[in-house]
Structures are given as structure tokens and as C-alpha cells.
DRENGU-342328 format. One record per residue (C-alpha): x, y, z; residue number from 1. Coordinates in steps of 0.02 Angstrom, whole numbers, plus 32768, in hexadecimal, padded with zeros to 4 digits. Layout:
BEGIN
+------+------+------+------+
!    u !    v !    w ! resi !
+------+------+------+------+
!    X !    Y !    Z !  NUM !
...
+------+------+------+------+
//
This chain:
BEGIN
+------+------+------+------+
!    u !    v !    w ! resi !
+------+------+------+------+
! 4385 ! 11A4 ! 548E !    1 !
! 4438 ! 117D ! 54D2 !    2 !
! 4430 ! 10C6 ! 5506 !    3 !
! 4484 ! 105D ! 5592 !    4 !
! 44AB ! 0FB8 ! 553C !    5 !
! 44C2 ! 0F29 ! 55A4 !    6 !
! 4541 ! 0E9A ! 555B !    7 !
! 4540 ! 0DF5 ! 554A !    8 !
! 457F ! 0DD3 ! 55D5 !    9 !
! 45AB ! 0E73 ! 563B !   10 !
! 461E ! 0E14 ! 56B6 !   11 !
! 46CF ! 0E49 ! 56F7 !   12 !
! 4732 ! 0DDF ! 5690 !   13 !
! 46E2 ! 0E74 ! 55EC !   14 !
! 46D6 ! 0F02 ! 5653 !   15 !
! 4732 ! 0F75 ! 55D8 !   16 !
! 46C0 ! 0F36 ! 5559 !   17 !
! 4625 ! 0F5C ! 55BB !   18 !
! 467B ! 101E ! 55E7 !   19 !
! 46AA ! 1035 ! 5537 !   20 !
! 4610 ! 1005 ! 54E9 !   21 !
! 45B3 ! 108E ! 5559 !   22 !
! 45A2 ! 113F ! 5570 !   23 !
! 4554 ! 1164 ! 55FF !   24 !
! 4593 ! 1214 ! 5626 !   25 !
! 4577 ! 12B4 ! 5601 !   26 !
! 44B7 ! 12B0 ! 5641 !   27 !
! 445D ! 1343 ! 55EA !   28 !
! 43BC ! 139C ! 5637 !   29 !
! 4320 ! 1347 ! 5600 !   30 !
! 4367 ! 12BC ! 5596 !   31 !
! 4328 ! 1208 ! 558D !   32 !
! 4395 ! 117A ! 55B0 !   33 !
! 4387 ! 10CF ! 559C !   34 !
! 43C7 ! 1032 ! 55CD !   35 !
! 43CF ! 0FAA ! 5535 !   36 !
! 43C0 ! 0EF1 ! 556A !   37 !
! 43D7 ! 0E92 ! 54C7 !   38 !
! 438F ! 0DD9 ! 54A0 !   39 !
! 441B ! 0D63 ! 54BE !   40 !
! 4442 ! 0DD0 ! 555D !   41 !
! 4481 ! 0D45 ! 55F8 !   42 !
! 44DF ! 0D8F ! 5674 !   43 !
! 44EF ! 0E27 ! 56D7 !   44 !
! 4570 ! 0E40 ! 5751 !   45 !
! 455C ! 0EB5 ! 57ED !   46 !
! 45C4 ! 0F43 ! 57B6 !   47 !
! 4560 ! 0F72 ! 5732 !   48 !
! 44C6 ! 0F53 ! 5790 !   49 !
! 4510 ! 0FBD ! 580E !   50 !
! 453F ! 103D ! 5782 !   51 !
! 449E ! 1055 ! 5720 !   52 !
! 4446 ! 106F ! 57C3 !   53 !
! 44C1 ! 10F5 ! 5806 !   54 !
! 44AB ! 1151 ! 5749 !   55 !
! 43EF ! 1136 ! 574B !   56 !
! 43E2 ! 119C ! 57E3 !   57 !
! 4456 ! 1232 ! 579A !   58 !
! 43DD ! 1224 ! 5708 !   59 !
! 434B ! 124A ! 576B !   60 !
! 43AF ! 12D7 ! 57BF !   61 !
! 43BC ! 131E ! 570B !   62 !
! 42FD ! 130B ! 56FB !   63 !
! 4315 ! 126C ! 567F !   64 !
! 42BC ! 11DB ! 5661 !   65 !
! 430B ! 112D ! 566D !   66 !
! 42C3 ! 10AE ! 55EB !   67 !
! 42DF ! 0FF7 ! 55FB !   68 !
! 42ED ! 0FC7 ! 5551 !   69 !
! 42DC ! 0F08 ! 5524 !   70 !
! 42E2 ! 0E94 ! 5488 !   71 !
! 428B ! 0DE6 ! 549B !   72 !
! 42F0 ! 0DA2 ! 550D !   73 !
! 430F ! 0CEB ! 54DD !   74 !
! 431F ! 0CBA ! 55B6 !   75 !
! 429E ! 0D3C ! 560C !   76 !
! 42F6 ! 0CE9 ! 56AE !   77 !
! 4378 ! 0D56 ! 5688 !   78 !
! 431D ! 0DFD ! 5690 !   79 !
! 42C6 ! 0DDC ! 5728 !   80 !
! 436D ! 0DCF ! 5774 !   81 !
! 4396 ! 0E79 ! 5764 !   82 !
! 42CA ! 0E9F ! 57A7 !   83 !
! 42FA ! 0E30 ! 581C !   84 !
! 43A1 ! 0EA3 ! 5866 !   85 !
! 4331 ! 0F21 ! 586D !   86 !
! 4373 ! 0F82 ! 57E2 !   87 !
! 42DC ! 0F9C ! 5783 !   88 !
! 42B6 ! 0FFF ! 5836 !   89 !
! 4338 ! 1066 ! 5826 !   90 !
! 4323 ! 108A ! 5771 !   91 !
! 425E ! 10C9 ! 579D !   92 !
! 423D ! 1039 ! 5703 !   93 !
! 4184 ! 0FDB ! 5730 !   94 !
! 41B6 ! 0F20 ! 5709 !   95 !
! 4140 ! 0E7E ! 56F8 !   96 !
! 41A9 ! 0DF6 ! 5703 !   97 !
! 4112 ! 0D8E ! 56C3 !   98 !
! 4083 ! 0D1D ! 570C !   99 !
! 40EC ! 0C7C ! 56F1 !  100 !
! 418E ! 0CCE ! 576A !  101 !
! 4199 ! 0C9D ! 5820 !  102 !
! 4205 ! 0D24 ! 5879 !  103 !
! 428D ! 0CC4 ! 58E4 !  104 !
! 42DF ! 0CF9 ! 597C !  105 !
! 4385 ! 0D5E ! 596D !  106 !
! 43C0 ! 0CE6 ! 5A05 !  107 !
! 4466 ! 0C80 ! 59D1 !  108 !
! 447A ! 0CCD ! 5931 !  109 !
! 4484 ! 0D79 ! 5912 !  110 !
! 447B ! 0E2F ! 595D !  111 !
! 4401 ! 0E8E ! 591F !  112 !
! 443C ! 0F3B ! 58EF !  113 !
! 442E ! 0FD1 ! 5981 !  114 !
! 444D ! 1074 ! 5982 !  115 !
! 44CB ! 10B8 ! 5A1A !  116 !
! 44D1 ! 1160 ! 5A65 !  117 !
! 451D ! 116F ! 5AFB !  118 !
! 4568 ! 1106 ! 5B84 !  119 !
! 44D5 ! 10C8 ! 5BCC !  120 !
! 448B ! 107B ! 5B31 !  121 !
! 4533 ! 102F ! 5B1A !  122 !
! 4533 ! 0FDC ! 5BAB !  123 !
! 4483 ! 0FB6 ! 5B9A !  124 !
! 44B1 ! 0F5D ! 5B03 !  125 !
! 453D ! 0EEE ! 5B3E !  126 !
! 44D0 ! 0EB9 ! 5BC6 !  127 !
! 4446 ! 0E80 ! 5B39 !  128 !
! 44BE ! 0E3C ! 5AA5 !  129 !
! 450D ! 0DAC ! 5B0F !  130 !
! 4476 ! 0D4D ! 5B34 !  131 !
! 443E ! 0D6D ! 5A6C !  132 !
! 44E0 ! 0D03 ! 5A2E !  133 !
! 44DF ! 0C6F ! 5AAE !  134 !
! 4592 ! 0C7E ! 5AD6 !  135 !
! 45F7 ! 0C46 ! 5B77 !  136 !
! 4638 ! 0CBE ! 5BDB !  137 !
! 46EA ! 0C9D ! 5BC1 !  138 !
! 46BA ! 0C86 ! 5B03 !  139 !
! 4670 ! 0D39 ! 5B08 !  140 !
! 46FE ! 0DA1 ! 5B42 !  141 !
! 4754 ! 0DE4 ! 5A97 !  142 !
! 46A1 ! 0E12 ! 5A52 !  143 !
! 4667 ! 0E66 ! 5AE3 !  144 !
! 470A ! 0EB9 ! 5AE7 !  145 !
! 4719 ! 0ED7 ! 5A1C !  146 !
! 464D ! 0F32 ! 5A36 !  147 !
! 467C ! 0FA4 ! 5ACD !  148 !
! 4724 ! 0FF1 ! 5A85 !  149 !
! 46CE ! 1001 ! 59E6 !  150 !
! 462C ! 1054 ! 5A0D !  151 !
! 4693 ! 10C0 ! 5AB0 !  152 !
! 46F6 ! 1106 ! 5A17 !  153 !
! 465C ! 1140 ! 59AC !  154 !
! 4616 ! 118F ! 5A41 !  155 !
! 46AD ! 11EC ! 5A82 !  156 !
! 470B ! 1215 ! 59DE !  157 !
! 4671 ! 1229 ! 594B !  158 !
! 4629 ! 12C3 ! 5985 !  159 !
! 458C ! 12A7 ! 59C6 !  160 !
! 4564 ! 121D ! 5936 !  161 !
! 450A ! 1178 ! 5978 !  162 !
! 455C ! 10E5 ! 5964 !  163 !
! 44EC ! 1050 ! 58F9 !  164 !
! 4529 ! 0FA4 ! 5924 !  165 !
! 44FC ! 0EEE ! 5900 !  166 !
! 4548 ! 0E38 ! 58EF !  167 !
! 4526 ! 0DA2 ! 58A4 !  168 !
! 456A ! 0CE7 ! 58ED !  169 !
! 45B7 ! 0C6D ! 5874 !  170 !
! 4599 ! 0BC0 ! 58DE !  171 !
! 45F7 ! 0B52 ! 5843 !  172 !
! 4695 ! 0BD0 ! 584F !  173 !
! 4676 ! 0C03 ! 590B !  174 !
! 469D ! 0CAE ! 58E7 !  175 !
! 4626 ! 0D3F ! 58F7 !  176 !
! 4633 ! 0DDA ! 5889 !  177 !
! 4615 ! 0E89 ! 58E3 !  178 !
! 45EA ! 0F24 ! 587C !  179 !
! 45F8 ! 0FDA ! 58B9 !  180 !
! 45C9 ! 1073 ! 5870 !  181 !
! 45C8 ! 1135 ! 5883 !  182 !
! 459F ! 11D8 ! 5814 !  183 !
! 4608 ! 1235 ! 5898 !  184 !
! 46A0 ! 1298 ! 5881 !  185 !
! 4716 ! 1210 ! 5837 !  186 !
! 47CF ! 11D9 ! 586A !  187 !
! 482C ! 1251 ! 5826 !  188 !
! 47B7 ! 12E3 ! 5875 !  189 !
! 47C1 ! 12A3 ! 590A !  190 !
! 4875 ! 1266 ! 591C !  191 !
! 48A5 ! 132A ! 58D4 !  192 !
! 486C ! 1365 ! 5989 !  193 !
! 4905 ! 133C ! 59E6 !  194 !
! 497A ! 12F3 ! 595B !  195 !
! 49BF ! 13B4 ! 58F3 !  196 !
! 4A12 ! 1359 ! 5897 !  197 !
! 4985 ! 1300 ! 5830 !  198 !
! 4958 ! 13AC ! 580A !  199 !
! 4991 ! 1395 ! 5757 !  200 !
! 496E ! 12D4 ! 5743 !  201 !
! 48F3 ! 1278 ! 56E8 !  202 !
! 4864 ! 11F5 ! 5725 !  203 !
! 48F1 ! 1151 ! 5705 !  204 !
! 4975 ! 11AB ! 5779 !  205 !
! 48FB ! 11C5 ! 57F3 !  206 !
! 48A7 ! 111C ! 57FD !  207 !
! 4964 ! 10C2 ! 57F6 !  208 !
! 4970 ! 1135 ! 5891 !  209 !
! 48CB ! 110B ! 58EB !  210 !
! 4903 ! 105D ! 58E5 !  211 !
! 49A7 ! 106C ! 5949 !  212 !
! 49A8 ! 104B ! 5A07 !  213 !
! 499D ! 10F5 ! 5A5A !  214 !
! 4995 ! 116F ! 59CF !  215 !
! 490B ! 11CC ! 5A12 !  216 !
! 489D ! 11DB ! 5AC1 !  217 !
! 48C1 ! 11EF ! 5B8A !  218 !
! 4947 ! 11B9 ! 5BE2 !  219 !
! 4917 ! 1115 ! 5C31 !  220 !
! 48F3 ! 105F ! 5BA5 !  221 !
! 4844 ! 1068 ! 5BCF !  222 !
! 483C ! 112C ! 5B72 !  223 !
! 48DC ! 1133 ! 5B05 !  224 !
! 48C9 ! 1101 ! 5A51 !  225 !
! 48CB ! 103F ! 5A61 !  226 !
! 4821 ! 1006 ! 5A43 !  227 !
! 4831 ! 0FFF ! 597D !  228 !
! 48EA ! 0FB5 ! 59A1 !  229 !
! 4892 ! 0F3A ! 5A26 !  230 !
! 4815 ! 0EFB ! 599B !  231 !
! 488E ! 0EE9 ! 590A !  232 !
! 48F6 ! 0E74 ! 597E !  233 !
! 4868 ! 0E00 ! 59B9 !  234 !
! 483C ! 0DED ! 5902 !  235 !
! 48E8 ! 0DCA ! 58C8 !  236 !
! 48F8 ! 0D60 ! 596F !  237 !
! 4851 ! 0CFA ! 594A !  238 !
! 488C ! 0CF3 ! 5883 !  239 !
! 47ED ! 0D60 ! 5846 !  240 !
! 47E7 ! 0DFA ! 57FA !  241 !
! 47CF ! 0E9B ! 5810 !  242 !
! 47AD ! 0F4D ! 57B4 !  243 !
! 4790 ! 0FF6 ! 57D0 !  244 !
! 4746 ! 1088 ! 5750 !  245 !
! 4761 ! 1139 ! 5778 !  246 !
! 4750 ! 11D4 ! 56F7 !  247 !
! 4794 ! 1187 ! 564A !  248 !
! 47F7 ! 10F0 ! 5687 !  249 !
! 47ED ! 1055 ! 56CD !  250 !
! 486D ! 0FDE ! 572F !  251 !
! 4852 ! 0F0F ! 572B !  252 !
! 48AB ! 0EB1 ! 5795 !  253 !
! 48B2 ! 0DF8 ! 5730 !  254 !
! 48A4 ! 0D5B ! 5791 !  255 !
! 494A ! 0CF6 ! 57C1 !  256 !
! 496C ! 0C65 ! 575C !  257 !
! 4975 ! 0BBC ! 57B8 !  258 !
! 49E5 ! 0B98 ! 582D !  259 !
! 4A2B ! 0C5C ! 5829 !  260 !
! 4A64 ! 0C8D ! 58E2 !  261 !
! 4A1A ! 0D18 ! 592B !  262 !
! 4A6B ! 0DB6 ! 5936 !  263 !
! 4A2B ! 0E47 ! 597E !  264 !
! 4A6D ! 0EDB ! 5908 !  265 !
! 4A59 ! 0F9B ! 5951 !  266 !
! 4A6C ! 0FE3 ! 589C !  267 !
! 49D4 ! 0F8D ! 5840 !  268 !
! 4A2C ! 0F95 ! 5795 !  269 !
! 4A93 ! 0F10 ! 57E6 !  270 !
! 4A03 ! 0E90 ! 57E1 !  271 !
! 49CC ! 0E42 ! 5741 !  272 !
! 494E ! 0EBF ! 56FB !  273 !
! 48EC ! 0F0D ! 567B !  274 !
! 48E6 ! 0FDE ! 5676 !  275 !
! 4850 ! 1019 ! 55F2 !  276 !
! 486E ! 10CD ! 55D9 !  277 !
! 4808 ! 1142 ! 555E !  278 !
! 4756 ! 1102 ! 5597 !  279 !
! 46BB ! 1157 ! 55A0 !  280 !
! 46C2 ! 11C2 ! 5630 !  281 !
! 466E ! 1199 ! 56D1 !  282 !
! 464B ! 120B ! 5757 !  283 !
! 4678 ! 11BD ! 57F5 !  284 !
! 46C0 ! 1118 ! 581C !  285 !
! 4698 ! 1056 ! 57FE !  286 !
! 46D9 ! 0FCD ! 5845 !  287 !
! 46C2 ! 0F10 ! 5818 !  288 !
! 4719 ! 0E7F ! 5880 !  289 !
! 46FE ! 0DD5 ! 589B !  290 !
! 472B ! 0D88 ! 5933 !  291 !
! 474E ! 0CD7 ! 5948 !  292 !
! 4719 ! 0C71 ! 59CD !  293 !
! 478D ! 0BE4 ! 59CF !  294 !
! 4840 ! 0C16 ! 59F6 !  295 !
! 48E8 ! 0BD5 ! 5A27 !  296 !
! 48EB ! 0C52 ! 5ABF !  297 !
! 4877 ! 0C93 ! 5B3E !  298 !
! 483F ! 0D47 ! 5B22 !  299 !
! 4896 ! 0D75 ! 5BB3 !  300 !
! 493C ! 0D30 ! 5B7E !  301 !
! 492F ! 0D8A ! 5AC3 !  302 !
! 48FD ! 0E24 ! 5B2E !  303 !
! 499E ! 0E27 ! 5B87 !  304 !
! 4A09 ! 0E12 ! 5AF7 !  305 !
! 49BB ! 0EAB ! 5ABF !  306 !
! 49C2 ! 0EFA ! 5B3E !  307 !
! 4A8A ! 0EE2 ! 5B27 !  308 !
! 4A88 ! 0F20 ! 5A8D !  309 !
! 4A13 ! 0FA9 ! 5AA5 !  310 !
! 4A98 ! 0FF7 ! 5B2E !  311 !
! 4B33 ! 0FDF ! 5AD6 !  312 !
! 4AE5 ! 1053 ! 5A4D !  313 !
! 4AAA ! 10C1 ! 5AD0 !  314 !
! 4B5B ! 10E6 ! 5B0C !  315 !
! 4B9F ! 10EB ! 5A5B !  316 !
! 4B1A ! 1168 ! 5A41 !  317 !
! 4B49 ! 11ED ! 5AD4 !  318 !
! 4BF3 ! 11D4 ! 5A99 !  319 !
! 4BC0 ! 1225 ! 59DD !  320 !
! 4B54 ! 12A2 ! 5A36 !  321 !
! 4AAE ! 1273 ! 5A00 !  322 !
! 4A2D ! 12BF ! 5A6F !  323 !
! 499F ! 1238 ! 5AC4 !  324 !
! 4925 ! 12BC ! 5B05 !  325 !
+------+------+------+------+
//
């Protein structure tokens, strides 16, 4: 049995060690799978949440069975955590979290994962997450934001593939961490539809790519490339970080150090960052990113310096001759 092991802790900060330690693809017909939770196991963060319950479901595809493997764990807290965003659901896994465990309500602290479709369900879940997390309205705007160009992305660029998405609210830090994943077609599939000349270039090219400001999609801001651009930004912006994990690499953006002013960088190799490269390959797309709730700006005021940004790319871009649509 290939296992899924989850480390101690699986967080953003270790995400290449969490990707490297794992092998989740190729899925063969009729093969068990399991997912390892060892004893001293503490912390799970919603990307890889969001990425064992995207893979459990290609498993079943394949006719697999998904095991939920687990040593004595030394805080059984901990386990029903993960029961508790729904992914022993997802992973078809019957769970007792014990006679002694009083479930809580998600509300104020977390997002339980769900699994998004279409439009409608997206919407759907916008509408339901807010009220889960407790958060003002004018607190709310980045995540709400950071969830819809996100999810729209899976659902118009993976193929078909359902997005799985979940969060998790960090009231000492005031930051919440959002975790998105697909089995879909993957960036550099997808970006290879109207960009020739990624033809003959590998998952980091493409990714590097994705992450520019109008690289790929329609013509207007709301359809052209920005919304992985968009949620770079209000990381860097809110001094958080972010990552994404497509085919065999993986880009981190690092957090700024104190007092750093914020600049809003089109080419993402121009922030400070951390590009993994030679990782076990993942069909589809992840993306981790915390968002923080307390910042210098209003959302609305980081938006527009984005926005900036985003269209003096744009017209760089025409110049060159890259194609948008």
C-alpha cells in the first residue's frame, strides 16, 4: 500500500516538505491507498486537506480504496479536526471521534472543506462561508475575493474537475489560511491553449507565467489572467504567503520582513520567493494563501494599485505580441 503521510505540521511555511514527502500520482486501477496520520501529528493546514480530498476522489474513480491510517495519536483533538472538515467524508473513511468528543460548530473558526462544480455552487458557497468565519463586511472583502477568483479558475480552466476548498481562521494572528485544490488539467495544460509558445515549456515556465497579470483569459480584468496575479498581491500586500503546485513544481511567495514597503511586482520572480522544482508530480493545481486581516490599506485601495500594475503589463504585453484570448 502506497501511503499519504501527513507531517508534523503540514502548514505553508513546509509545503515543499509535505509535496516532497508524497507521491500521490500516478493512480493505478484497483490499488489501495492510504493516508498515514502519525502519533505526534498537530497540525493540518487547508491545502492539504483540500489536496487529499481532491486525490481521494480520483482514487475512487480508479476503483481504489482510501485507508485512513493512524498511529496512537498522543492529542485525538487533533484527528477529529480533520473528521471535523469533513475530510474523512470525502475520503469514504467511517470515523468515531470517540464517546468523550463534543463536535463544535465550524462558526468563527474554520471552513469546512466543499466540493465546487459549477457557478452556482460557487456562489452558493460564498453566500454560506461568510457567516461561518464571523467577519465584518469590510473585513471580508480580500477572502471573499481570494475564494471566487480561485474556485472561477478551477471551474473554467481544469477541465471539468471540481474544485475542493476549505479555510481555517487564526484569531491570535488574524489571518485565515484558504486551501484550493483540483485533479483537473493543470497550468501548463491549460495555459498551452492560447499561449503556442509554451508548447515546448515545462510545468515552472508555465506557472511563472500563470502568475503574471494578463497572461492568459478574455479581454476585459474580470476574464483575463489576473486572478492568480490578484491573489499573490493581496498576500504580499497583507505580508502572508502564498503558494501554488502544478505538475512537478511549486512557487512560494515568502512573507515580507518588517517594515518592507509594498511593491506590487508583475514578474513574480521579482518578489522574495521560494521555486521547488523536481517534486512529485501532481495532476492539477493547488493553491495555499493566507490572507491577513489587519492591513495598512483598505482592500479597495491595494486593489487599485493592482489594478495599475496589472494594465501597465497588459500594454507591455500587446506590445511583445502575446495573445490574451
Amino acid at each position: 500500500m502506497k501511503n499519504i503521510t501527513v507531517l508534523n505540521p503540514s502548514t505553508i511555511k513546509s509545503i515543499r516538505y509535505f509535496l516532497a514527502s508524497n507521491k500521490f500520482f500516478p493512480i493505478l486501477d484497483n490499488e489501495e491507498r492510504g493516508v498515514y496520520f502519525p502519533k505526534d501529528f498537530v497540525l493540518i493546514a487547508p491545502f492539504a486537506l483540500a489536496m487529499i480530498a481532491a486525490w481521494a476522489e480520483e482514487c475512487y474513480k480508479s476503483k481504489n480504496n482510501v485507508k485512513c491510517l493512524v498511529d496512537k495519536v498522543e492529542n485525538p483533538n487533533v484527528l477529529n479536526y480533520a473528521w471535523r472538515m469533513h475530510l474523512m467524508d470525502f475520503m469514504k473513511v467511517a470515523y468515531n471521534p470517540g464517546s468523550i468528543y463534543k463536535e463544535h460548530e465550524p462558526s468563527g473558526r474554520f471552513i469546512p472543506l466543499a466540493r465546487i462544480d459549477n457557478s452556482e455552487e460557487l456562489r452558493s458557497f460564498l453566500v454560506d462561508m461568510l457567516p461561518l468565519l464571523h467577519i465584518p463586511i469590510d473585513e471580508s472583502n480580500a477572502l471573499k475575493y481570494c475564494f471566487s477568483e480561485l474556485i472561477r479558475n478551477v471551474i473554467e480552466h481544469a477541465g471539468g474537475a471540481p474544485a475542493f476548498a476549505c479555510a481555517q481562521y487564526y484569531k491570535k494572528s488574524r489571518k485565515i489560511s484558504i486551501g484550493i485544490a483540483d485533479c483537473g488539467k493543470g497550468i501548463l495544460a491549460s495555459l498551452r491553449r492560447t499561449q503556442r509558445y509554451l508548447l515546448d515549456k515545462e510545468h515552472k515556465f508555465a506557472i511563472i507565467q500563470a502568475l503574471k497579470p494578463g497572461i492568459s483569459g478574455g479581454s476585459s480584468i474580470e476574464n483575463a489572467g489576473a486572478g492568480l496575479y490578484f491573489v499573490r498581491s493581496i498576500a504580499k500586500a497583507s505580508g502572508t504567503q502564498f503558494a501554488v503546485y502544478s505538475g512537478d513544481t511549486c512557487y512560494k511567495l515568502t512573507q515580507k520582513r518588517k517594515g518592507e514597503d509594498t511593491v506590487f511586482n508583475s514578474d513574480p520572480l521579482g518578489d522574495r520567493h521560494n521555486l521547488y522544482e523536481s517534486l512529485p508530480y501532481w495532476q492539477g493545481t493547488v493553491i495555499a494563501v493566507e490572507i491577513g486581516l489587519e492591513n495598512n490599506k483598505a482592500f479597495d485601495e491595494v486593489l487599485t494599485e493592482i489594478r495599475r500594475t496589472f494594465y501597465k503589463n497588459r500594454i507591455k504585453n500587446r506590445k511583445r505580441g502575446i495573445r490574451f484570448e
